[in-house]
GUVEX-104017 format. One record per residue: x, y, z of N, C-alpha, C in turn; residue in one letter. Coordinates in steps of 0.05 Angstrom, whole numbers, plus 5000, padded with zeros to 4 digits. Example, Ala and Ser with C-alpha at 12.3 -4.5 7.8 and 13.67 -1.06 7.14 Angstrom:
2
526448865156524649105156526449345156A
525749555142527349795143525850015157S
***
This chain:
292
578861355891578961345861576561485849X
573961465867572161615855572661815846X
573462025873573162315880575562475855X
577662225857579462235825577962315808X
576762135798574562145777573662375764X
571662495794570062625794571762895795X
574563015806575663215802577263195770X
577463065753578863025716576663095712X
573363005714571363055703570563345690X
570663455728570663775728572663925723X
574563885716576664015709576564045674X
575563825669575763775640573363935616X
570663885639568164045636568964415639X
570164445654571564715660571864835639X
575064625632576164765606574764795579X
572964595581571164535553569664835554X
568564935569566665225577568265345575X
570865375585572165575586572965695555X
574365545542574965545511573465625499X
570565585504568765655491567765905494X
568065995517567366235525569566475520X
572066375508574166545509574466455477X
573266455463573866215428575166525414X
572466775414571866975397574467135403X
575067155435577867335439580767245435X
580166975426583266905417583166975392X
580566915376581766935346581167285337X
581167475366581667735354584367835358X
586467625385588267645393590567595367X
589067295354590667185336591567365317X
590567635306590467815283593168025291X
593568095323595368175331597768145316X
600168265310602268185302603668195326X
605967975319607367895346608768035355X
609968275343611868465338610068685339X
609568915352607569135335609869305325X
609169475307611669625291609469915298X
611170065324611070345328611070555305X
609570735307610570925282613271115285X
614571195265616871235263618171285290X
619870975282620970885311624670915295X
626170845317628070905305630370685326X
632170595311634370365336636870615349X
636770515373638670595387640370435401X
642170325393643870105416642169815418X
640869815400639669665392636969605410X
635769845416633769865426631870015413X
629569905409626870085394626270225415X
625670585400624370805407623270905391X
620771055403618471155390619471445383X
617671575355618971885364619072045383X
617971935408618671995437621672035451X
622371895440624971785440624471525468X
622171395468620671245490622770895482X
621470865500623270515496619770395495X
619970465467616970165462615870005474X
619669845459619669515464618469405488X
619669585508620469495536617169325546X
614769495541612769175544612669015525X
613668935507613868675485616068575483X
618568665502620268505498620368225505X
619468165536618767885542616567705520X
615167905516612367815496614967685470X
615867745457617567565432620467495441X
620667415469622467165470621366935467X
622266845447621166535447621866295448X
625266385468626266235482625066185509X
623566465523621966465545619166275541X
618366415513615466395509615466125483X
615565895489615565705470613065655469X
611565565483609465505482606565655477X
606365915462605066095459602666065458X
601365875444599265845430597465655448X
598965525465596865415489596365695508X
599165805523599665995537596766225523X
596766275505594166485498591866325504X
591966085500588965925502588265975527X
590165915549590765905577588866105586X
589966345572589966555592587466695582X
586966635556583766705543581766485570X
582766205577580466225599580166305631X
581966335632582666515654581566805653X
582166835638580967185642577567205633X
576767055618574167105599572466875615X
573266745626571066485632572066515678X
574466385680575266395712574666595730X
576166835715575867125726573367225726X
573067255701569867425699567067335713X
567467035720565266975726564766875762X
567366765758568566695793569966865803X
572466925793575167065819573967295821X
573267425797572867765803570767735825X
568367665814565667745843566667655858X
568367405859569267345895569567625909X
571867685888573967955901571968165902X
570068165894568568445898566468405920X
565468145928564067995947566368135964X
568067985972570067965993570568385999X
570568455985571768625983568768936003X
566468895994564968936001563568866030X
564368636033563068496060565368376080X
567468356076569368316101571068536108X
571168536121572768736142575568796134X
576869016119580268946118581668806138X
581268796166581768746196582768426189X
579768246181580368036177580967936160X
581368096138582768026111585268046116X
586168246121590268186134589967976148X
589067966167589267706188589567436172X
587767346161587367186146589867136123X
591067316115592867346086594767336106X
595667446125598667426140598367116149X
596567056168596866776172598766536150X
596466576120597566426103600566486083X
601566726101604066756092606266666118X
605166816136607066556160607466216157X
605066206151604965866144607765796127X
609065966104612065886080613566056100X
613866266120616466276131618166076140X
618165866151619865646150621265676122X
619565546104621365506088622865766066X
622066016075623566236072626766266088X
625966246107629066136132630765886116X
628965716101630765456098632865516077X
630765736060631465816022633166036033X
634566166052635366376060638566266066X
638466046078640265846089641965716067X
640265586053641865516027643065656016X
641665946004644266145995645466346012X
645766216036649066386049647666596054X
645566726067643766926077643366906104X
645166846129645166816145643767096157X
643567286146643067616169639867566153X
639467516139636567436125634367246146X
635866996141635466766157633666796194X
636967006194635567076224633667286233X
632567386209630967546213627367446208X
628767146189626267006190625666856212X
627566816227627466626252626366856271X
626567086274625467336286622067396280X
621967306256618867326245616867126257X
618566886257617766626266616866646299X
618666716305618166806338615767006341X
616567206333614867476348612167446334X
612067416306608967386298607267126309X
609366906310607566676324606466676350X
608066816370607766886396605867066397X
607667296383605467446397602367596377X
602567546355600067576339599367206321X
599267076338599066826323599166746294X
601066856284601166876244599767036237X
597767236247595667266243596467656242X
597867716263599368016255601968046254X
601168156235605468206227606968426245X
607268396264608768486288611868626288X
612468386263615568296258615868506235X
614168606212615268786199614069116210X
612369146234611369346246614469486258X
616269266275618469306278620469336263X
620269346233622369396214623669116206X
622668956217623468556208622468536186X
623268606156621968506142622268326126X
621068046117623067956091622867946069X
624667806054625967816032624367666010X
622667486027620467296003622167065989X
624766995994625966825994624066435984X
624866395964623066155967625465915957X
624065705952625765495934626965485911X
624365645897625565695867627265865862X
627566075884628766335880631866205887X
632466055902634065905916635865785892X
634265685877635265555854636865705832X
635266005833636166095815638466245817X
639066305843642066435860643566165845X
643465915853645865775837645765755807X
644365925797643665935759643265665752X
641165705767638965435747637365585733X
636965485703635165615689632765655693X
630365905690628165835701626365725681X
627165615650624765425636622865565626X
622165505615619065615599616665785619X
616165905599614266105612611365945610X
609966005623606865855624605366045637X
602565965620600466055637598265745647X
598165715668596665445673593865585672X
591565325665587965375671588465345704X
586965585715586465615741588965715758X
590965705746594065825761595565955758X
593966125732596066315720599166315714X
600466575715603666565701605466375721X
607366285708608566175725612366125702X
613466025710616265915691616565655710X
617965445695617965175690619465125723X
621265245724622565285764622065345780X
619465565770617865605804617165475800X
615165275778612065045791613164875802X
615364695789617064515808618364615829X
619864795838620964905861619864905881X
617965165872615565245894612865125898X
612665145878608965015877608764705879X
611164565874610464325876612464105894X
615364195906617364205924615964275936X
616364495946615664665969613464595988X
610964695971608764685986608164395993X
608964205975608463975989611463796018X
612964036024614564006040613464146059X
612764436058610464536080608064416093X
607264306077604564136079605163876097X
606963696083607463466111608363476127X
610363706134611563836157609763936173X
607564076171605364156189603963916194X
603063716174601263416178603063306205X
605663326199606263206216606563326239X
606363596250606263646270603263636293X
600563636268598763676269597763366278X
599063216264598562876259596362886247X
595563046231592963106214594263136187X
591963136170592463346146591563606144X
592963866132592664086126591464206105X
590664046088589864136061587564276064X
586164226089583064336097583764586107X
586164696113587564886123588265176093X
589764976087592365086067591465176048X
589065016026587565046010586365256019X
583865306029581565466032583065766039X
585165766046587266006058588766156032X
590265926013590966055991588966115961X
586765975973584466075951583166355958X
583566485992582866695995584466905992X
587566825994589267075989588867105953X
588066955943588066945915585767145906X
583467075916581167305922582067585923X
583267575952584667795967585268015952X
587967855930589467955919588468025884X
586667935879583768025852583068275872X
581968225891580768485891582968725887X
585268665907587068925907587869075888X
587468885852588468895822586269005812X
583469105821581569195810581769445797X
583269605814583669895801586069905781X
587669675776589369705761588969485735X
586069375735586269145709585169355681X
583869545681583669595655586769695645X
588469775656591969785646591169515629X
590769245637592569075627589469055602X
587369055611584868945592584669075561X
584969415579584869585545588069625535X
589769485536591469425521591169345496X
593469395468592569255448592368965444X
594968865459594068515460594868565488X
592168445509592668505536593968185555X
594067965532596667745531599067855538X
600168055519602568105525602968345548X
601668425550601468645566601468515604X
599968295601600368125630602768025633X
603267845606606567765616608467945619X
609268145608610368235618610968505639X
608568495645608068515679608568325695X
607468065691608667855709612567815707X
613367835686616467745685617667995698X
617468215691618368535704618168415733X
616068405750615268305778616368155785X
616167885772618067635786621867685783X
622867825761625467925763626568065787X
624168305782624268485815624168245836X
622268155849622467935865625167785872X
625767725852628367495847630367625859X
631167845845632667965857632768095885X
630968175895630068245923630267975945X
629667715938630067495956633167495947X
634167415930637967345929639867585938X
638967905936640667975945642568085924X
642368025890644268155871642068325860X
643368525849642168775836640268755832X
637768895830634768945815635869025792X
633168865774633468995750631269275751X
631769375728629169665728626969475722X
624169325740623169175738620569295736X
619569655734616269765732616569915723X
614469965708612870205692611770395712X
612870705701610870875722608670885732X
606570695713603970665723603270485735X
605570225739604170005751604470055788X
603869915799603869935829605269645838X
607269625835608869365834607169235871X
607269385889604969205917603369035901X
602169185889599268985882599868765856X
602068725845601868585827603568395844X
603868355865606568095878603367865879X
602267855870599067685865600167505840X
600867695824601967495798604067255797X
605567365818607667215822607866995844X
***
């Protein structure tokens, strides 16, 4: 009950700094219009283009659904401390620490491990939607990387095994379950209302006692410290590509919909029905699977 305590405390102290430290960039965000109005733009099929004949919209379109985006005005608070207070002061130097002083060698090592750790339940989410040639290619991953590079080298896509990233939520959404509101959480960034429950909060706590129990231990001393480094990992890898999102005009909208473009692509790549056109020529869709 203490240690309860004592983690609401700091969490709460967090956010109090954080807000504060992010106060000045929301209320320059706030001036933004929600809509920006291109100069002589023109409708086509009911799509805005620039006199480029460019598709504008296409980064603001997720930005003014507000069937996606109900919750806006926390979601900006969110992400004002995340970027101005979390990032700037912790994730980034992690990632540039890390990035400077460990070895790439043991940085894959380390990041494949903690992705072997959800192949199980990639095989399980593979199974449910009728992906049997999927399935067995995770049960292929399962073998050859555990054997013979202990989670630790990817063996299995050296050989052309690669997968699909298949998860719970994704699972869900093959039988059209809606994916819910868009969010940005303090400390957890983007997310929609079906991954956190699906994945982030199903899932990993089905991974988690499934290893306890094999371990007859707990894993969290494991699991944790592993996905706080791919998180690192994956800041650093975004370094050359964050002023895209920073010197944007509102660089709010400019993340989300980088994150929604990505997780669509994703979605579609684990189920198996069409991709949508999910990147911008400039983004590097590798390095943004961090967002998602």
């Amino acid at each position: 009950m203490f240690k309860l305590k004592q983690i609401i405390t700091t969490l709460a102290l967090t956010s109090l700094l954080a807000s504060c430290a992010g106060v000045n960039a929301y209320k320059e965000q706030a001036k933004i219009p929600l809509t920006p109005e291109p100069e002589q733009t023109v409708e086509a099929d009911g799509v805005v283009l620039n006199s480029q004949g460019i598709d504008f919209g296409k980064a603001y379109r997720a930005y003014v659904n507000n069937d996606l985006d109900r919750f806006q005005a926390f979601n900006r608070w969110s992400f004002n401390l995340n970027t101005n207070f979390l990032d700037r002061y912790f994730l980034r130097p992690l990632a540039v620490l890390n990035m400077n002083y460990v070895s790439p060698d043991l940085q894959n090592a380390l990041v494949n491990f903690s992705s072997y750790l959800d192949e199980p339940a990639t095989l399980v989410s593979n199974l449910a939607t009728g992906q049997f040639k999927e399935s067995g290619k995770d049960l292929t991953r399962i073998l050859v990387n555990g054997i013979f590079g202990l989670g630790m080298i990817d063996w299995a896509s050296a050989m052309g095994v690669d997968s699909n990233g298949n998860n719970f939520d994704f699972a869900l959404a093959y039988y059209n379950v809606k994916p819910g509101s868009y969010w940005v959480l303090p400390g957890y960034n983007s997310t929609v209302t079906r991954k956190f429950i699906a994945q982030t909060l199903v899932q990993n706590s089905l991974v988690s006692a499934g290893y306890s129990a094999i371990i007859n231990g707990s894993t969290i001393y494991i699991t944790l410290p592993l996905n706080l480094y791919t998180a690192i990992v994956s800041r650093g890898q975004l370094i050359s590509q964050e002023n895209m999102v920073f010197a944007a005009q509102d660089p709010y909208a400019m993340f989300k919909s980088i994150w929604i473009q990505n997780y669509n692509f994703n979605l579609a790549k684990a189920t198996g029905k069409p991709q949508p056109q999910a990147s911008e020529s400039s983004i590097d869709l590798d390095l943004l699977n961090q967002f998602n």
